[in-house]
C-alpha positions in Angstrom: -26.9 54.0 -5.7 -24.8 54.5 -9.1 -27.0 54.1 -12.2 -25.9 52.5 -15.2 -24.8 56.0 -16.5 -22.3 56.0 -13.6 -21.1 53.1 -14.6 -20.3 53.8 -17.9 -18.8 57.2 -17.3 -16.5 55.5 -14.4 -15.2 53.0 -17.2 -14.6 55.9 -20.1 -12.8 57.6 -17.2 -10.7 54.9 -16.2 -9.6 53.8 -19.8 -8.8 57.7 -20.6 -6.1 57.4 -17.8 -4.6 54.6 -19.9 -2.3 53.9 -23.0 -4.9 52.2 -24.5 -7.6 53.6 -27.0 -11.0 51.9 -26.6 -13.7 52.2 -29.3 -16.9 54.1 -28.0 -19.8 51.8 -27.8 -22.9 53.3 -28.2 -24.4 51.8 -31.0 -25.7 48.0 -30.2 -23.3 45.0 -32.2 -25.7 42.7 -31.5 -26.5 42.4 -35.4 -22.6 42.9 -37.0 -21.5 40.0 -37.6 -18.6 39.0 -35.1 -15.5 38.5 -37.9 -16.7 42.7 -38.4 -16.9 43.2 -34.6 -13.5 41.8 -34.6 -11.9 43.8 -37.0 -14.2 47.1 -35.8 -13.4 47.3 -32.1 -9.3 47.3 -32.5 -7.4 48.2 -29.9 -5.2 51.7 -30.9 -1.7 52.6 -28.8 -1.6 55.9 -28.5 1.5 58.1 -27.7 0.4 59.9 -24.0 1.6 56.9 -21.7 -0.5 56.4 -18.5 -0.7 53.8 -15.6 -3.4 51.5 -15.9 -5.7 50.9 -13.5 -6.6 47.5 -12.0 -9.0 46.1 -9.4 -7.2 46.1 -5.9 -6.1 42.4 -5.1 -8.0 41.8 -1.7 -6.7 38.0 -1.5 -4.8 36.9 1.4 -2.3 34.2 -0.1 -0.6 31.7 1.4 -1.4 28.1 2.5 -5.0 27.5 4.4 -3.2 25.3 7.5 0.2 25.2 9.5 1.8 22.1 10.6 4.3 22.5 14.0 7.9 21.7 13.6 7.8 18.5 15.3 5.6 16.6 12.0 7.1 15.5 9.4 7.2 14.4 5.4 4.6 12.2 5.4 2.8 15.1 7.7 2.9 16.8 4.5 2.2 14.5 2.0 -0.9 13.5 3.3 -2.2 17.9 2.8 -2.8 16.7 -0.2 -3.1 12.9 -0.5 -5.3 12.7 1.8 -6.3 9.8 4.6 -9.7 9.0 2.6 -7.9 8.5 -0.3 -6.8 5.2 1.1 -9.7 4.5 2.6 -11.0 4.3 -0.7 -8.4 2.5 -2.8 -8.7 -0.3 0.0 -12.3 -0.8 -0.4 -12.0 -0.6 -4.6 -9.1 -3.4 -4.3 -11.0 -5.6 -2.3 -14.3 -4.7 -4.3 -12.3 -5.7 -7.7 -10.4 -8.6 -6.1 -14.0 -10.2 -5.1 -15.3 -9.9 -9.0 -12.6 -11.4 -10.2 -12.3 -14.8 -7.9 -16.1 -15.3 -8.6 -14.9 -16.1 -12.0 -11.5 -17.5 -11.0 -11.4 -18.2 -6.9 -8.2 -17.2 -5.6 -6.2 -18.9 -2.3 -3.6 -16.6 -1.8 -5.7 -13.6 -1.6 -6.9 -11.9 1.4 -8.2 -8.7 2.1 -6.3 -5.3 1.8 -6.3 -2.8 4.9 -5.7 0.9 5.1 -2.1 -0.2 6.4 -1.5 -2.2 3.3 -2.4 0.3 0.6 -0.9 3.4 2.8 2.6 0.7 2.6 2.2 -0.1 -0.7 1.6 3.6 -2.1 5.2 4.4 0.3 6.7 1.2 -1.7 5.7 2.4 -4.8 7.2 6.0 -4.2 10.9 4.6 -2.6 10.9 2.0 -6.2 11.2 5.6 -8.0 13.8 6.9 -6.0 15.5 4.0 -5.3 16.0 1.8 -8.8 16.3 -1.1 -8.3 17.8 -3.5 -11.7 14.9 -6.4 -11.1 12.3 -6.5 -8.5 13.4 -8.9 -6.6 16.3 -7.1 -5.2 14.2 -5.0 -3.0 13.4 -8.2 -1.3 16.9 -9.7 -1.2 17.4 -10.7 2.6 21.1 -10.7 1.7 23.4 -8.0 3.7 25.0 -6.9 0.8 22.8 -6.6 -2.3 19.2 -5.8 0.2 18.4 -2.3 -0.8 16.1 -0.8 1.4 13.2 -1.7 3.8 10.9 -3.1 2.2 11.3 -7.0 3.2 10.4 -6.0 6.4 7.2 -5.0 5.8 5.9 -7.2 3.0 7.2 -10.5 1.3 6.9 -10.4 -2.4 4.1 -12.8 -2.7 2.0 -10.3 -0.6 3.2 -7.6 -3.0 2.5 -9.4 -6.1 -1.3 -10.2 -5.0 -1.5 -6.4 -4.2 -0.6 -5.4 -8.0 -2.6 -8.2 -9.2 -5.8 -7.0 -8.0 -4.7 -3.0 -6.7 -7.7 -0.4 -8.2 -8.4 2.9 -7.7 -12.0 3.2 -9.2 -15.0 0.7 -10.4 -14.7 1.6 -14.0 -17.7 -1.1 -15.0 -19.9 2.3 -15.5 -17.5 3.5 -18.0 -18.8 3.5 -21.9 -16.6 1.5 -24.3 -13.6 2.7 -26.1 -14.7 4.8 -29.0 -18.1 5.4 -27.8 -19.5 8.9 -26.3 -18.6 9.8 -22.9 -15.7 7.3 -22.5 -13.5 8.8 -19.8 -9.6 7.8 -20.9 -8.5 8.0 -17.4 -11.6 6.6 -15.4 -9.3 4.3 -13.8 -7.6 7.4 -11.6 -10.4 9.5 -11.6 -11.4 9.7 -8.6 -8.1 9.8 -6.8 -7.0 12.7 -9.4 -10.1 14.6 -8.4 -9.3 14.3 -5.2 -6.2 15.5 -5.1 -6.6 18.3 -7.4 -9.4 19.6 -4.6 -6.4 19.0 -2.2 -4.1 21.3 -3.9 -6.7 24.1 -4.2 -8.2 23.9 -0.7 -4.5 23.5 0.6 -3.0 27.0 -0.3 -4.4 30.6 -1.4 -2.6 31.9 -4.4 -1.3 35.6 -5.6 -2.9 37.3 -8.1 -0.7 36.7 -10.8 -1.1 32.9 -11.8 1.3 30.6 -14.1 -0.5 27.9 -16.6 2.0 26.0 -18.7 2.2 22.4 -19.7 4.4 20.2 -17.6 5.6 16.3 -18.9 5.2 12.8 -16.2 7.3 10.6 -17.7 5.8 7.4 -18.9 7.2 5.1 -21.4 4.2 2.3 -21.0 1.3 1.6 -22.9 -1.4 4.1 -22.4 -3.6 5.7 -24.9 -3.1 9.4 -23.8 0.8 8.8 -23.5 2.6 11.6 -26.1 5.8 12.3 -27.8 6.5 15.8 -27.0 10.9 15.8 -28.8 11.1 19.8 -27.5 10.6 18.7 -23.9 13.8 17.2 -21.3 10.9 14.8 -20.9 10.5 13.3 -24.4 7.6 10.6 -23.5 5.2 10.8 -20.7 1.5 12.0 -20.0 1.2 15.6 -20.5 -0.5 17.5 -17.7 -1.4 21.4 -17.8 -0.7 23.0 -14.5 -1.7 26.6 -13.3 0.8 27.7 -10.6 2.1 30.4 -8.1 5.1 31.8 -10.0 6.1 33.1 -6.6 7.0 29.8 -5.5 6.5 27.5 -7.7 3.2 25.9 -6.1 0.8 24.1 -8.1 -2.6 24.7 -7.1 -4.4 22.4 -9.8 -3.9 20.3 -13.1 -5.7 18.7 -15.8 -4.1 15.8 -18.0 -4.6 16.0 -21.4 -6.5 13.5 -23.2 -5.9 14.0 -26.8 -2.7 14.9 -28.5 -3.6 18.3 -30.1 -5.4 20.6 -27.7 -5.3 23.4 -25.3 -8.5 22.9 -24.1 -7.7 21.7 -20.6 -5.0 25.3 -20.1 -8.6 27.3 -21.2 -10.4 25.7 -18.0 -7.5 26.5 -15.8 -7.5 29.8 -16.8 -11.2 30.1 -15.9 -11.5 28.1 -12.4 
């Protein structure tokens, strides 16, 4: 067994193989002050140039499950939104739905199904690709001006009563606006949790990792919306996402709550 000698001598010996010069530290810095550490322990480049060395990657990157030629899109969509995820958006819209008509009773209303939140999230998702100049066009029955599907799956009544009451998470825990621990984005929560746990279980990644801020546009009213001009995407929700920059894969996010921080990149950097 190596003593903590060993040890030491094995790291002096691996840093005299490289271009960098690292102070000797034998004498404790528990009592300098750390501005003086700071300025004390400063990295010198010196002129004998030599590879350094790093730990051996052992990973094994890639994604965690296959799917067989025959599946398709929504095959893998669903990797990472996964079938519970409606399960629970169903039960939170009917939860929410029931609070509300014991203060205001509601005919039209009846309960949501897995179904009906798994068509309504695939509605919501043709909307953005397909744009549409007034909602009622995607339920236009005539030949010319009906633009996609949609009529024949829901009436616009029955999509009206699902925005009405639609909920993702019971947010009657959360603390006021303004006071501590008020969670900004307690209304998504759960489902971004859930999908962030998704994209890391989904697929291993290479060693080297990308963390950069990325923009999804929004132009509503929402406190943590910003402005960022530099950006193609001016106005939106700013999300910082660590990736594989050998394909582009994002294996987990965080959305930023306030307008001047880099707080959320730090955590990525750490999981």
């Amino acid at each position: 067994m190596s003593s903590a000698s060993d040890l030491s001598e094995n790291e002096e010996n691996n840093y005299s193989d490289s271009d960098i010069s690292v102070p000797s530290d034998d004498d404790s810095d528990d009592e300098i002050p750390l501005i003086q550490l700071a300025e004390h322990q400063k990295n010198e480049w010196s002129e004998n140039l030599h590879g350094i060395r790093t730990q051996q990657f052992e990973g094994n990157p890639g994604p965690t499950s296959f799917l067989s030629e025959d599946k398709y899109e929504i095959d893998f969509f669903e990797q990472i939104f996964k079938p519970e995820i409606y399960e629970d958006l169903a039960r939170e819209t009917n939860m929410y739905a029931v609070r509300k008509m014991r203060e205001k009773p509601d005919e039209k209303w009846r309960e949501v199904t897995v179904a009906d939140i798994k068509a309504y999230i695939g509605f919501q998702i043709v909307m953005g690709v397909i744009i549409a100049p007034r909602l009622d066009d995607y339920f236009s029955t005539d030949e010319m001006f009906g633009i996609c599907g949609i009529k024949h799956r829901i009436n616009r009544d029955r999509f009206d009563k699902i925005n009405q009451y639609f909920h993702a998470a019971d947010t009657s825990m959360n603390p006021p606006r303004g006071d501590a621990g008020h969670d900004k984005i307690a209304h998504v929560r759960p489902v971004l949790e859930k999908v962030r746990t998704s994209l890391s279980s989904a697929y291993r990644p290479h060693r080297e990792s990308t963390i950069d801020e990325a923009m999804v546009a929004y132009t509503g009213r929402l406190s943590i919306k910003q402005y960022v001009p530099m950006k193609p995407t001016k106005r939106g929700i700013k999300v910082w996402v660590r990736a594989d920059p050998h394909n582009g894969l994002s294996t987990t996010f965080r959305c930023t709550l306030e307008r001047k921080t880099t707080q959320e990149s730090m955590v990525l950097a750490k999981e």
